[in-house]
MARLO-609311 format. One record per residue: residue in three letters; y, x, z of N, C-alpha, C, O in turn. Coordinates in steps of 0.05 Angstrom, whole numbers, plus 5000, padded with zeros to 4 digits. Example, Ala and Ser with C-alpha at 12.3 -4.5 7.8 and 13.67 -1.06 7.14 Angstrom:
BEGIN
ALA488652645156491052465156493452645156493452855169/SER495552575142497952735143500152585157502352685161/
//
This chain:
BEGIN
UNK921648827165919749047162919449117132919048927117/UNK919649327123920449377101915949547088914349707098/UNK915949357057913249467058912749677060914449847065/UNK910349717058908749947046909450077017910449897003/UNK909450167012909350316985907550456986907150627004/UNK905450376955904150626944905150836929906450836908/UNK904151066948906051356938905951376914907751446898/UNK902151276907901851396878904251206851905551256831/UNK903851046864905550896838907750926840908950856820/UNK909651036867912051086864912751386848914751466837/UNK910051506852910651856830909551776798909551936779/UNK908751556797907751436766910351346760911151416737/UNK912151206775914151116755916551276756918451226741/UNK916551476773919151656771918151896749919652066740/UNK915351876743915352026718915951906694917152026676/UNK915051636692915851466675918951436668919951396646/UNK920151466694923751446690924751746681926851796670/UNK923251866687924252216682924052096652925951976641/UNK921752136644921052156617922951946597923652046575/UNK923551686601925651566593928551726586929851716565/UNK928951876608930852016608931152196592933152246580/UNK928652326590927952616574927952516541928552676524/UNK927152276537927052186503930052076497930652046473/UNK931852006520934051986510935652226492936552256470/UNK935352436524936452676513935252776483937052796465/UNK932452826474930852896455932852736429933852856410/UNK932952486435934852306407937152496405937552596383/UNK938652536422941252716413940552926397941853006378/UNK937353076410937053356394937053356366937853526351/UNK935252986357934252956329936252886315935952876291/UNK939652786332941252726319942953016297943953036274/UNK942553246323943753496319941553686291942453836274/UNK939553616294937553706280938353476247938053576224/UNK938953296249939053126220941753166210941853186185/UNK944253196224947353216225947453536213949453586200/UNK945953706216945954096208943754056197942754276196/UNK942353886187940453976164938154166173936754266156/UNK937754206201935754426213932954316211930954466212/UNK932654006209929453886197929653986170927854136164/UNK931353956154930454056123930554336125928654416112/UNK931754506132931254796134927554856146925754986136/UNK927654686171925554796182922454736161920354866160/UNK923254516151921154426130920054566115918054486103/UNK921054776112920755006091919055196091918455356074/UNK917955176121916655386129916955496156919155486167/UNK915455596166915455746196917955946197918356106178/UNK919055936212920956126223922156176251922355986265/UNK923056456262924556476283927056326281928056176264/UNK928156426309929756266315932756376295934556236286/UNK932256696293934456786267933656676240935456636224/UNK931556636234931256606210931756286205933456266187/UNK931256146211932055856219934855836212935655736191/UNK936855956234939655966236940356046213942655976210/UNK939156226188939756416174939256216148940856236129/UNK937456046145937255836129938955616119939855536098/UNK939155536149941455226157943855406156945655256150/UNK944955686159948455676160949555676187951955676192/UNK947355676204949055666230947855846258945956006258/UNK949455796280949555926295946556076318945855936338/UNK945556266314942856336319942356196352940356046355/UNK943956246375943556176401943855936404942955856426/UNK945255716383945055456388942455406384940855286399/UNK941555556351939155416339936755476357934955306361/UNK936855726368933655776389933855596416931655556426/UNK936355446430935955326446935255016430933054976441/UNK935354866418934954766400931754716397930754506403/UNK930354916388928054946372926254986405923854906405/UNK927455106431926154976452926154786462924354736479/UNK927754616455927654286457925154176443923354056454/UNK925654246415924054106398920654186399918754046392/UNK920354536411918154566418916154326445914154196445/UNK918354396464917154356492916453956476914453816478/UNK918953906463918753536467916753466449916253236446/UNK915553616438913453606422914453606387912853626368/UNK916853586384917753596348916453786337914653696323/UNK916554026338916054266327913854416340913854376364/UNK911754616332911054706340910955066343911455196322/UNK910155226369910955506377908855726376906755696389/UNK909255966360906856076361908556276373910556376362/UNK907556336398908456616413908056836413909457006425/UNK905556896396906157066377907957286367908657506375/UNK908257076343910057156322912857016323914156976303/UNK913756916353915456756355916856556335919256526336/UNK914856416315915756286297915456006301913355966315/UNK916555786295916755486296915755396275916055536256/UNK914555206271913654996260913854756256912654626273/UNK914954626240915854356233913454166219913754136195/UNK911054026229909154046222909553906197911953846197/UNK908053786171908353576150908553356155910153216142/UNK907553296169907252946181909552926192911052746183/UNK910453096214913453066228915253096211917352976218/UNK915453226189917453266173917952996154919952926142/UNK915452896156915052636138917252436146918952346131/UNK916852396174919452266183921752346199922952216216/UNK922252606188925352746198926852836162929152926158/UNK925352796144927552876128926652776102924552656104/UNK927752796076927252646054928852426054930452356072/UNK928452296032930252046022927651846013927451725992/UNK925551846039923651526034924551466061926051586077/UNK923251236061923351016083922651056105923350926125/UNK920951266105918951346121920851576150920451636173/UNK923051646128925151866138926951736171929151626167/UNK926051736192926851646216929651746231930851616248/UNK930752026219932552176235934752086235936052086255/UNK936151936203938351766209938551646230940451686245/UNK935951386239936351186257936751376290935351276308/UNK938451626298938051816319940151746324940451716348/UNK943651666303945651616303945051346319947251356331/UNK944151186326944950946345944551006370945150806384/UNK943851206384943451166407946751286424947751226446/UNK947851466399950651526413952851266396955151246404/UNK952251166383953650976381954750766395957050696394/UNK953050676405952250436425953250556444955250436453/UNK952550816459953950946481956351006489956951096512/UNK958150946465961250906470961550646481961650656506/UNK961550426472960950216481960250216507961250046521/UNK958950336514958150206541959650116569958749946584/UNK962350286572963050146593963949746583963549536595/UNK964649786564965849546555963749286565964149086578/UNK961449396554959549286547958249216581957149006587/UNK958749446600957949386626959249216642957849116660/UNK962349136639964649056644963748736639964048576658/UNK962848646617961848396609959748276628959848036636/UNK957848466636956548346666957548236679956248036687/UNK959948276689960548216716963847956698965247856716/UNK964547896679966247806674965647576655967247386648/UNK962347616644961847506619963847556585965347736579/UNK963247406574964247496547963047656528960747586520/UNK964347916515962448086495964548156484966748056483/UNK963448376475964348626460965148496424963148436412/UNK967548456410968048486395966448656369966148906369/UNK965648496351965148706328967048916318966649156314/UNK968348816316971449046314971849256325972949436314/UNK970949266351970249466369968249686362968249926367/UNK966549526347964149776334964549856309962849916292/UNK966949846307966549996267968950196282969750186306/UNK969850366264966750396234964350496236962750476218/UNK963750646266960950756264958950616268956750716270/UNK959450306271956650226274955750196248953350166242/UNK958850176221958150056192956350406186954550416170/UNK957050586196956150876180952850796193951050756176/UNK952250786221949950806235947950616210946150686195/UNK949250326214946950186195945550316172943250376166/UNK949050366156948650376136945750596126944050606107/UNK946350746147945151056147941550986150939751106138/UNK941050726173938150686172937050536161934550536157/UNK939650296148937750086120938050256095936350196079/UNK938950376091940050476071936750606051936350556028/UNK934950766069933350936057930650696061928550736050/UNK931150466077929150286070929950046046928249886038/UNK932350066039932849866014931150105992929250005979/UNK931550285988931650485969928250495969927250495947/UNK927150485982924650455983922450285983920150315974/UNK923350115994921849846006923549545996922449325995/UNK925749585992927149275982925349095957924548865958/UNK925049365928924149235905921049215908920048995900/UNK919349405918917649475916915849325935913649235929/UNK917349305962915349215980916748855991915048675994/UNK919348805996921148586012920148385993918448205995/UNK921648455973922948135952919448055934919747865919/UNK916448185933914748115920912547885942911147705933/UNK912947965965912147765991912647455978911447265988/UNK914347435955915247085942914147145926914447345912/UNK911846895923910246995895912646855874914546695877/UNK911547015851913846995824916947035829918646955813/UNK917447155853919547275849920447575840922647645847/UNK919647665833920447965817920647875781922147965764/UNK918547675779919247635750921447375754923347395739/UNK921547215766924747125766927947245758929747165743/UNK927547475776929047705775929147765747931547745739/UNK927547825729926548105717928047865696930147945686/UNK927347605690928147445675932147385680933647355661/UNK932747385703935647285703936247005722935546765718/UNK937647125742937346925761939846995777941147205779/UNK940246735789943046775810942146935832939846895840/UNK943547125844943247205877945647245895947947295888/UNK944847215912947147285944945447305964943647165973/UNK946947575972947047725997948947586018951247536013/UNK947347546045949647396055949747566084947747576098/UNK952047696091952147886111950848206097948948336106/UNK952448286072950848476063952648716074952048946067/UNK953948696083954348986100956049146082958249076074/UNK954249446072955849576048954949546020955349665999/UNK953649356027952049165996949949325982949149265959/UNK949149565997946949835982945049595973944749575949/UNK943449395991941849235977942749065955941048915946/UNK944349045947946248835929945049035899943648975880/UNK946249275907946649455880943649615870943149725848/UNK941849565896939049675885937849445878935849495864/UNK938349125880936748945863938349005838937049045818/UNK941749005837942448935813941349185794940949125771/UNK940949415802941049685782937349625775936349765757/UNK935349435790933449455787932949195768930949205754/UNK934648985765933948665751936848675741938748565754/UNK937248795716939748805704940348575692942748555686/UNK938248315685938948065677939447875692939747635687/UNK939448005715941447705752944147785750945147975738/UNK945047615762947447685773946847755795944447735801/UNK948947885819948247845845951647855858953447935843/UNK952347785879954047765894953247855927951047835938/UNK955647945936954848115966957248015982959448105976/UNK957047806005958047726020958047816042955847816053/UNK960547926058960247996089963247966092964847986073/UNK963947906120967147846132968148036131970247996144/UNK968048316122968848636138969448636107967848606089/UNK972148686105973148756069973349096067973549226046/UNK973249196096972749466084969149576074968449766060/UNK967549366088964649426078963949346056961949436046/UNK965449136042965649036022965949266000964049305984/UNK967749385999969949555988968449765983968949895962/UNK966249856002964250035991962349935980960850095969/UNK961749695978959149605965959949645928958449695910/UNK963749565927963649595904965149785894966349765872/UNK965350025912965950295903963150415885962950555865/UNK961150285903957650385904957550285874956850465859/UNK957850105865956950005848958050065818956750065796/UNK960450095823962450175803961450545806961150635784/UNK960950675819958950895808957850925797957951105780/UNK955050685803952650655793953450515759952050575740/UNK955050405757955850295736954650005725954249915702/UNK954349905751953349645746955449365742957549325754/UNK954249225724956549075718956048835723957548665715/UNK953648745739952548465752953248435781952448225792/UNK954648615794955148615814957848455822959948535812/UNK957848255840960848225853960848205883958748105892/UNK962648265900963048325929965048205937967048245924/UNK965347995966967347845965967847815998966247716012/UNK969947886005969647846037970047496046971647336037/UNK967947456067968147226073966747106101964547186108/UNK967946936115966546936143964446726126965246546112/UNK960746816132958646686120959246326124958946146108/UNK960146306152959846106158960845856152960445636163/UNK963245956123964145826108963145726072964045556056/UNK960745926072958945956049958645776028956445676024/UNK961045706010961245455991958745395983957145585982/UNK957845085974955944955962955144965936953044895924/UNK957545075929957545155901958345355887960745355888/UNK957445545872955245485855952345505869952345605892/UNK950645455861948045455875946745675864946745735840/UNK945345815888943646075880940846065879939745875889/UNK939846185871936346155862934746315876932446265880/UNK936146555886936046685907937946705927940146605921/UNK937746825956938746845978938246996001936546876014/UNK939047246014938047426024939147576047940647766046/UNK938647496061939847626083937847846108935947776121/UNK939148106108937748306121937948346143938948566140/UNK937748306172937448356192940648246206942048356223/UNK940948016191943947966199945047626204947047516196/UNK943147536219942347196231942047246254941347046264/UNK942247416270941247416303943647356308944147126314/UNK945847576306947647656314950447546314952547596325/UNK949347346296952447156281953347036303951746996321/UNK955846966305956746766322956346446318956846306338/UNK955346306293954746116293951446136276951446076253/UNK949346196285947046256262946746036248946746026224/UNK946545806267945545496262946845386238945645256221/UNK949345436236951645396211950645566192950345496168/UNK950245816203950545986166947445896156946845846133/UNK945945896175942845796157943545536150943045526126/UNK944545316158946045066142947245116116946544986097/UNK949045306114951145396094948545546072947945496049/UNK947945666083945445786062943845566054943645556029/UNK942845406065940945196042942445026034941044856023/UNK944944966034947744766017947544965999947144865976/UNK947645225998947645365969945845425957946445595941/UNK943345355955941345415953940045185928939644945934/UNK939445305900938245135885935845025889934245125903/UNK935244715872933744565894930644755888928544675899/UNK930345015869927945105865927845415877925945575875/UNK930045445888931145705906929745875927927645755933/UNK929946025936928446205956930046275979932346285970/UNK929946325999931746436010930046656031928146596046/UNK931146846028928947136028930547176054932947216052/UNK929147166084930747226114929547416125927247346129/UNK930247696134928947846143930547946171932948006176/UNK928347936185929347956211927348096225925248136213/UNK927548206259926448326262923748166286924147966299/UNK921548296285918848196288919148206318919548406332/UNK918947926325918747926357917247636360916947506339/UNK916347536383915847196391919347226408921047366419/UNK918546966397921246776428921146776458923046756474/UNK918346796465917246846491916747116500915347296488/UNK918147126523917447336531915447566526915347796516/UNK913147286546910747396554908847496535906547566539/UNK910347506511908347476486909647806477908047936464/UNK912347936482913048046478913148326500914548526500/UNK911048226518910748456537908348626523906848546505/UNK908648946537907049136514907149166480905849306464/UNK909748926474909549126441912049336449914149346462/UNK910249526432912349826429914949766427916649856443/UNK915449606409917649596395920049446400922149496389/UNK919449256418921049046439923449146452925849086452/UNK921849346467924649426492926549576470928849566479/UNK926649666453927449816429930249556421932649616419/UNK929149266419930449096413932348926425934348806417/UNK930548986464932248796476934648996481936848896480/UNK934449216486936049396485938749526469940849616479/UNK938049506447939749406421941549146429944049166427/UNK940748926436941548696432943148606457944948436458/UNK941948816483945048736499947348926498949548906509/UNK946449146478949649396473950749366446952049536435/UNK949749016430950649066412950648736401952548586400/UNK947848676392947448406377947948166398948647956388/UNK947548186430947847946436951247926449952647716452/UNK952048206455955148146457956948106437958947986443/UNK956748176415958548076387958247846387960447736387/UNK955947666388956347416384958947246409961047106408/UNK957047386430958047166456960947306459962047166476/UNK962647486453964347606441967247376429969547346437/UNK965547246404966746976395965546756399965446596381/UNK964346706424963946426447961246346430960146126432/UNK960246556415957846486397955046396417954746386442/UNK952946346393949946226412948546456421946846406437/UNK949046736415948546926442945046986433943747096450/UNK943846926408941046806410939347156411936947166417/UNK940947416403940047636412937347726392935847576379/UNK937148026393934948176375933048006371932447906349/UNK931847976394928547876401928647596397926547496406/UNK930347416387930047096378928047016368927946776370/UNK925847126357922847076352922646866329924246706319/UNK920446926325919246746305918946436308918946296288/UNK918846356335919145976335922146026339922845786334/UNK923746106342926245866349927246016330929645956331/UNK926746236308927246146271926345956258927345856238/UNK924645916265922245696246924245436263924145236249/UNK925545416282925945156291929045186275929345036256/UNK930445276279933545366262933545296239935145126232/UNK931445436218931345436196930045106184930645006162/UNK928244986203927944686200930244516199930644346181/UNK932044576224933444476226935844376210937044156210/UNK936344696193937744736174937244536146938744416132/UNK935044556146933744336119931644516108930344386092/UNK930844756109928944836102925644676096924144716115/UNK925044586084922844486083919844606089918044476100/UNK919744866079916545036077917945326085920145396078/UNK916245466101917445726120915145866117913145806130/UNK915546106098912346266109913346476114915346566103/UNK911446656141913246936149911147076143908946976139/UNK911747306143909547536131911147836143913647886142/UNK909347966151909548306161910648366142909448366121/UNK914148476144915048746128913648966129912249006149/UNK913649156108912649356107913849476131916049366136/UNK913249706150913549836170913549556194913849326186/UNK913249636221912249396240913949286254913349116272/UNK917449406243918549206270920749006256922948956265/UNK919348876229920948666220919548456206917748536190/UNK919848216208918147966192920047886172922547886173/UNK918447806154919947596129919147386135917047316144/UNK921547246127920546946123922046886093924146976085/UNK920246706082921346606047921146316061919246236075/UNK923646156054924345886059924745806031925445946011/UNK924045556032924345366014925045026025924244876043/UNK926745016003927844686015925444525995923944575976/UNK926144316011922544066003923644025978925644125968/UNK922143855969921543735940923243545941923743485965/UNK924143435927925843225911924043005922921643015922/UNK925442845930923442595930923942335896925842235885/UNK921842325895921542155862921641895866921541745846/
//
C-alpha cells in the first residue's frame, strides 16, 4: 500500500526543485553578463535594452532577452515606464569591480564542472574519479578567476594578520612557501607587498607554475621563485618561517603526508597559515548552513573525485574542522587556532609545532 502524500508538501518541494533549476539557469545568465561586460555597462546607469547593447558593443535582442532574465530573477531592476533597467549599487557591488566582494567570476564554475559530468556520473556506478588532468585548463582559469580578486583584497589585509606578529615578520624578512599555489597570484601579492621575504610557490601543474612566474616577472619582483612539484614530496630542507596553503588540503590525494611534509619544513618558530573552507565534520552540524550544499556539491564534481581518482583519502570539501584539527595533530602540529576568514565560507587555522623540550 503505497502512503499518503501530503499534497501540500509535494507542491512545496516541486517549487523548491523548479527554483533550483531556475538559479542554475540564472548562473549561466551572470556568467554571460560578466564574460560581455553587460554588469559593468549596466553599472553606469539606467538604460533600455538599446541603450545597454549600445554601451557593451553588442547585440540589442540578445541583450533585452538577457535583461528579462535578470529583471524577472531579481538582478536588475524594471521600470515600465520608461522601459529602463537598473543595476542596483549593492548588486553591482558584487557583479563587477576588482574587490573581493566582486562574485560574477565565481559564475564560471558551474559550466565547468558541467563538462565533467558524465565522467564524473560514470564513477557511481564503477567507483574511481575523475583525473585532475581532466579539468585543466579551465578549472586552472575558473580558480584562478575567483581566488584571484580575494588574494588582491583580503590575503595582506585581512588572511595572513589573524597570526599575531605576523605582518611584521614579513615586513622584516622571512622565509615563505606556498604549497599547492596554483598560478601563484598569492605568492606575488605577499612578495610585491613584504619585499624583504623571500617566497616560493609550489604546485605539481608546471604549466600553473609558469604563470605564477610569467606574473611575477611582470610585476618585476625579484623574491619570487616557482617550482613544480608533487607537495607530497616537500623537502625538509630548507626550513620556512612561513607556510601557506589556500584551499588546497581537501583535495590532495595524500593530505595526511603533505601536512606531515609541511611541518618537516617548517622552522621550529614557524607558522603554517591553512585555509580551508568552513564546514564541521558532522553532518548534522552542517544541516541549514547556506553554504554547505554549495560544498558538498563542488566536492563530488570535483574535490572528492580527483583525489579518489589517484586511490587518494577521498576526505572531500566539507572535511570540517575536527578531522583538520585531528590531521594536523597528527602531523606534529602542536597548537591549532582557527578563526573566521573574512567573508563566511572559509576558516583559518595558524598551526604551530610545540616547543622544544629543554
Amino acid at each position: 500500500m503505497e502512503p499518503a502524500l501530503d499534497r501540500q508538501r509535494v507542491q512545496e518541494f516541486a517549487r523548491k526543485l523548479f527554483g533550483l533549476y531556475t538559479s542554475g539557469l540564472l548562473t549561466l545568465m551572470v556568467q554571460i553578463g560578466f564574460r560581455t561586460g553587460l554588469f559593468e555597462a549596466a553599472a553606469r546607469g539606467p538604460a533600455t535594452s538599446a541603450e545597454l547593447a549600445e554601451r557593451a558593443g553588442l547585440d540589442e535582442r540578445y541583450v533585452r532577452e538577457w535583461l528579462a532574465a535578470m529583471a524577472t530573477g531579481g538582478v536588475a531592476e524594471y521600470d515600465a515606464e520608461t522601459r529602463r533597467f537598473t543595476l542596483p549599487p549593492e548588486h553591482a557591488t558584487c557583479l563587477t569591480g576588482t574587490s573581493s566582494r566582486n562574485l560574477a567570476p565565481a559564475s564560471q564554475t558551474l559550466t565547468m564542472l558541467a563538462r565533467r559530468l558524465p565522467e564524473v556520473t560514470e564513477c557511481f556506478r564503477t567507483g574511481g574519479g575523475v583525473p585532475y588532468a581532466a579539468y585543466r585548463p579551465d578549472f586552472t582559469e575558473s580558480q584562478d578567476a575567483s581566488w584571484r580578486l580575494l588574494y588582491d583584497g583580503l590575503l595582506v589585509k585581512g588572511f595572513l594578520p589573524v597570526a599575531t606578529g605576523l605582518p611584521e615578520r614579513l615586513a622584516a624578512g622571512i622565509r615563505v612557501a606556498d604549497v599547492g599555489c596554483g598560478t601563484g597570484h598569492a605568492v606575488n601579492v605577499m612578495a610585491r607587498a613584504y619585499p624583504r621575504s623571500s617566497f616560493v610557490g609550489y604546485d605539481w601543474s608546471e604549466e600553473a607554475v609558469a604563470r605564477g612566474r610569467d606574473e611575477a616577472r611582470g610585476l618585476g619582483l625579484a623574491n619570487t621563485r616557482f617550482e613544480a612539484l608533487d607537495v607530497t614530496r616537500l623537502p625538509a630542507e630548507p626550513k620556512f618561517d612561513l607556510i601557506t596553503t589556500f584551499d588546497a588540503v581537501h583535495d590532495q590525494r595524500d593530505p595526511a603526508t603533505v601536512l606531515c611534509r609541511i611541518a618537516g619544513a617548517l622552522a621550529p618558530d614557524g607558522v603554517y597559515l591553512m585555509v580551508e573552507p568552513r564546514a564541521s565534520s558532522r553532518l548534522e552540524d552542517n544541516l541549514g548552513n547556506p553554504f554547505t550544499p554549495y560544498m558538498y556539491a563542488i566536492s563530488v564534481l570535483h574535490c572528492l573525485t580527483v583525489s579518489l581518482a589517484e586511490g587518494g583519502a577521498g576526505l572531500g570539501t566539507a572535511w570540517g574542522e575536527q578531522t583538520a584539527r585531528r590531521l594536523l595533530a597528527e602531523a606534529g602540529f602542536g597548537a591549532v587556532e582557527v578563526f573566521d576568514a573574512p567573508g563566511p565560507q572559509n576558516s583559518i587555522f595558524v598551526c604551530r609545532l610545540p616547543a622544544p623540550v629543554r
